[in-house]
C-alpha positions as CSV (number, residue, x, y, z in Angstrom):
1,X,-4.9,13.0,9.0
2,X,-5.3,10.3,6.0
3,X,-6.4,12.3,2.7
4,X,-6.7,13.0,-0.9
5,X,-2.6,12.2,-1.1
6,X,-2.9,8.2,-0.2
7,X,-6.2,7.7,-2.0
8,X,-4.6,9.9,-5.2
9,X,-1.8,7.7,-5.2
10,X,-4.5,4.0,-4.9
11,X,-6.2,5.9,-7.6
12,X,-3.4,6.8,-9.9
13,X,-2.3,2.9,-9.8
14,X,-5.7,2.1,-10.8
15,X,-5.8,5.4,-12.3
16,X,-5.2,4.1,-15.9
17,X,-9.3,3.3,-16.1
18,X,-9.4,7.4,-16.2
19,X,-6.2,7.5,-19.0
20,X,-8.0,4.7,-20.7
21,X,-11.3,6.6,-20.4
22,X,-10.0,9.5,-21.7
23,X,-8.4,8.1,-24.5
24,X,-11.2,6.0,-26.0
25,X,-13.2,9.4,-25.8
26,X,-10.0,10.5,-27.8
27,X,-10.5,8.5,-30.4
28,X,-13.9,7.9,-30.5
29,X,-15.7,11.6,-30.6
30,X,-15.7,13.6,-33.3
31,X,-18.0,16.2,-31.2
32,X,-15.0,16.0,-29.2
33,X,-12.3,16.9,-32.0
34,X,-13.9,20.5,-32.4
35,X,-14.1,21.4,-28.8
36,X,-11.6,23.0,-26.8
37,X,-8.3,21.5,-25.6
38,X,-8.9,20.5,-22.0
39,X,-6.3,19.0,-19.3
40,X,-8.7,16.7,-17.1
41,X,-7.3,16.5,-13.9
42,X,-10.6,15.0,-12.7
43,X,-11.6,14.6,-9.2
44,X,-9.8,14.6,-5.5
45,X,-11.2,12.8,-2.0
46,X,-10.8,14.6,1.0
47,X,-12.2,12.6,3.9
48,X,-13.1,14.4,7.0
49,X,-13.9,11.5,8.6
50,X,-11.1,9.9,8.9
51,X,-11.9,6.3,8.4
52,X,-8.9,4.8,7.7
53,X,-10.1,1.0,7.4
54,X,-8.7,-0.4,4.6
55,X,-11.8,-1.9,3.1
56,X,-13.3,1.7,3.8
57,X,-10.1,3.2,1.4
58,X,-10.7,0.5,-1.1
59,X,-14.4,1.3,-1.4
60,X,-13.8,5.2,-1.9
61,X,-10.8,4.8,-4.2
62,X,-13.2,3.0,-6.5
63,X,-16.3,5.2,-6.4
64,X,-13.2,7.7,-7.2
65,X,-12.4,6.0,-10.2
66,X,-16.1,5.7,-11.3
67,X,-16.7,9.2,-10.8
68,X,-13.4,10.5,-12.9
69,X,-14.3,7.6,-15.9
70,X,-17.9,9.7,-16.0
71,X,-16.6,12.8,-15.8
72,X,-14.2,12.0,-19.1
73,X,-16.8,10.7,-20.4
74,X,-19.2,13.4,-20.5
75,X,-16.5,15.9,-21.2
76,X,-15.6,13.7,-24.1
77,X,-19.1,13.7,-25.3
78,X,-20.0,17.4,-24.7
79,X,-18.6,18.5,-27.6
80,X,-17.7,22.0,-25.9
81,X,-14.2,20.3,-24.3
82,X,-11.7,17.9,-26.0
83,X,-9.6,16.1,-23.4
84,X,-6.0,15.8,-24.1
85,X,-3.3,13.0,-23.5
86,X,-1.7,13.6,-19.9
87,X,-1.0,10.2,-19.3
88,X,2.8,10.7,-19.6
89,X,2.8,13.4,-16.9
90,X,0.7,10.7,-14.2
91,X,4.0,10.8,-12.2
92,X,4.7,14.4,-11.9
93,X,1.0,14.7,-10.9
94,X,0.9,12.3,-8.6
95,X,4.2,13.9,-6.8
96,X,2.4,16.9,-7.1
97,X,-1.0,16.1,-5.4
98,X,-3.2,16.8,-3.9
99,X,-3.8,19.5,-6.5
100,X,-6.2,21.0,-4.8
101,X,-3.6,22.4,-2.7
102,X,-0.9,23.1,-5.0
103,X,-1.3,26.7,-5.6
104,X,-2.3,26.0,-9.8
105,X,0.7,23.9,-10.2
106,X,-1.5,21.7,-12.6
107,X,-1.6,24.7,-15.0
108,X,2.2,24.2,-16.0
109,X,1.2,20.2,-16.3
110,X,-1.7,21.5,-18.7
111,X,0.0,24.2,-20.5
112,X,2.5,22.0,-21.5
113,X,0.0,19.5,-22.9
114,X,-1.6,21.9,-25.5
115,X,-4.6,22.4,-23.2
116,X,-6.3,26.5,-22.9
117,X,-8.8,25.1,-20.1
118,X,-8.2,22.4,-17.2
119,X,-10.6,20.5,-15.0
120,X,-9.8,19.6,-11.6
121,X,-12.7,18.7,-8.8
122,X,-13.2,17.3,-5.0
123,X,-14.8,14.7,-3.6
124,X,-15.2,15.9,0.4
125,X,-16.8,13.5,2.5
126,X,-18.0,15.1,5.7
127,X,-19.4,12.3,7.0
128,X,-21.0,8.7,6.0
129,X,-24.2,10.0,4.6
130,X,-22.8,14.0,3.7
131,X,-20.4,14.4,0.7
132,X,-19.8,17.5,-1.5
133,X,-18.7,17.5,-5.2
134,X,-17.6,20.3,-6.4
135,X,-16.0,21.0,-9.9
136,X,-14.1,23.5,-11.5
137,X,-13.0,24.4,-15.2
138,X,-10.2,27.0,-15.5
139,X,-8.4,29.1,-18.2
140,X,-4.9,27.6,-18.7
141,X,-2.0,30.2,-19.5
142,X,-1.6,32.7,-16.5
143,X,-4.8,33.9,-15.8
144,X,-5.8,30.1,-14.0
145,X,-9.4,32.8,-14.5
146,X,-12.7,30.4,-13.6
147,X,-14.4,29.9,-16.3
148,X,-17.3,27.6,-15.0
149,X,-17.9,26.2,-11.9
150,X,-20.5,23.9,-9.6
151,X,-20.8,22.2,-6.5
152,X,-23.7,19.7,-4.9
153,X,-24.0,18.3,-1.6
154,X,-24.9,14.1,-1.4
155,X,-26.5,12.4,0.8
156,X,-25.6,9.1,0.8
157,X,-22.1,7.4,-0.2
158,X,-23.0,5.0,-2.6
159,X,-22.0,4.6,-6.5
160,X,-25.4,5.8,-7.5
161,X,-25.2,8.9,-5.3
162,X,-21.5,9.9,-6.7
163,X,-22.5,9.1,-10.2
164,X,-25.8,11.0,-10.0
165,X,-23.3,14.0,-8.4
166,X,-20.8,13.9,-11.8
167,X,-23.6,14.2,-13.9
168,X,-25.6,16.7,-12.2
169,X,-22.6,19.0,-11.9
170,X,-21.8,18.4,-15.8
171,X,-25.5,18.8,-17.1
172,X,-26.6,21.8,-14.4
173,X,-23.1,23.9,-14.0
174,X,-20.6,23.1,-16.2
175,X,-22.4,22.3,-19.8
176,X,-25.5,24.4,-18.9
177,X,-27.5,25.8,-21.5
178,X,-27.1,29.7,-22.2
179,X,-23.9,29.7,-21.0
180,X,-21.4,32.2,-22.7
181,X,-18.8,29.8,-24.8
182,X,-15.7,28.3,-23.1
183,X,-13.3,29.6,-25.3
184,X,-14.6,32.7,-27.2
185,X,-11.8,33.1,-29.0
């Protein structure tokens, strides 16, 4: 069964766009200097499908990437999270992936980087027209507690539907208004 593992790997190569992402929101936000120190791990594919045409691949590993540059983006821009650097650890990541299935070995990755919360999401695609995002943000330093969370079903797989999906999740679940605070330390 093809999954997250080959398309991770496609996406990693490419996978600078979300490094790059993440570190113009670095250096651009100052919203994002006083929020909290946040390992984005961004978002998985699963494909229950298994389509395994190449062109079919290619088309998903860069709706992936679209999906993980908006989701820095917004984090970036909420204020609430500030994402840090874990572009030197893209190796040990990608021998380590899927994440999803790791058992919170991420949390060592984002411990290590300064972070207190971590981010990590799935793209499932159940069929052609059914997908599921769903997104988590976690406490980082043992407890791996869940601090927010949110999922919504798709239909369609296009760029607009994905996108749409990112920012519902972020506006709705994660960043919603009356929310206790992510770190209320």
């Amino acid at each position: 069964m093809w999954c997250a593992c080959e398309l991770l790997q496609s996406a990693l190569r490419v996978g600078a766009g979300l490094a790059v992402a993440l570190a113009f929101a670095l250096a651009c936000g100052s919203a994002a200097a006083a929020g909290v120190p946040t390992a984005v791990f961004g978002f998985e594919f699963f494909d229950d499908t298994l389509d395994t045409r190449p062109e079919m691949r290619a088309e998903q590993a860069a709706r992936l990437k679209l999906v993980n540059a908006e989701l820095a983006r917004l984090i970036a821009e909420s204020g609430e999270m500030a994402p840090v650097d874990l572009q030197g650890e893209a190796a040990r990541i990608a021998e380590l992936a899927p994440l999803h299935k790791c058992n919170g070995c991420e949390e060592e990755i984002a411990g290590a980087a300064g972070a207190r919360l971590e981010v990590i999401g799935m793209v499932r695609k159940i069929s052609n027209l059914i997908l599921t995002l769903s997104l988590e943000v976690k406490e980082v330093g043992g407890s791996e507690k869940l601090v927010r969370a949110g999922q919504v079903d798709l239909r369609g797989n296009t760029d607009e539907t994905w996108l749409r999906g990112v920012r519902y999740l972020m506006k709705n679940r994660i960043l919603a208004p009356g929310q206790p605070p992510l770190d209320p330390r």
